[in-house]
C-alpha angles and dihedrals in degrees: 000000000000127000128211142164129249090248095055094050090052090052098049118002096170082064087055090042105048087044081063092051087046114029099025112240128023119207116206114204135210128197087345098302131102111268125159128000119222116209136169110258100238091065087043090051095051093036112017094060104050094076091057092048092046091060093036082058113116094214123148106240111181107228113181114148124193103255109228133224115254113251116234127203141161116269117221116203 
């Protein structure tokens, strides 16, 4: 994985896009953090849309938490 600046990416994105092709993802910092990934589409394609799907996904999930007891305590002012 390569990592670049976002500098970097706005002086010379065809660097940034062939190190996708190359490399795999390319993570464009700003300010020293991590800020956005650059990937190729078809790999976003096979990996980045499943999450979505998966959420999209009308499934039944049974959610029934134990409802627990309030805690009491003394308040000092």
């Amino acid at each position: 994985m390569t990592a670049i600046s976002a500098r970097e990416f706005n002086q010379n994105p065809s660097a940034a896009m062939r190190a996708a092709d190359t490399d795999g993802p390319v993570v464009i910092t700003h300010r020293g953090r991590a800020a956005y990934v650059l990937v190729p589409y078809e790999s976003f394609a096979v990996h980045g849309r499943s999450l979505a799907r998966q959420l999209a996904a009308d499934d039944d999930i049974d959610f029934a938490p134990e409802r627990t007891a309030p805690v009491e305590r003394e308040v000092e002012l």
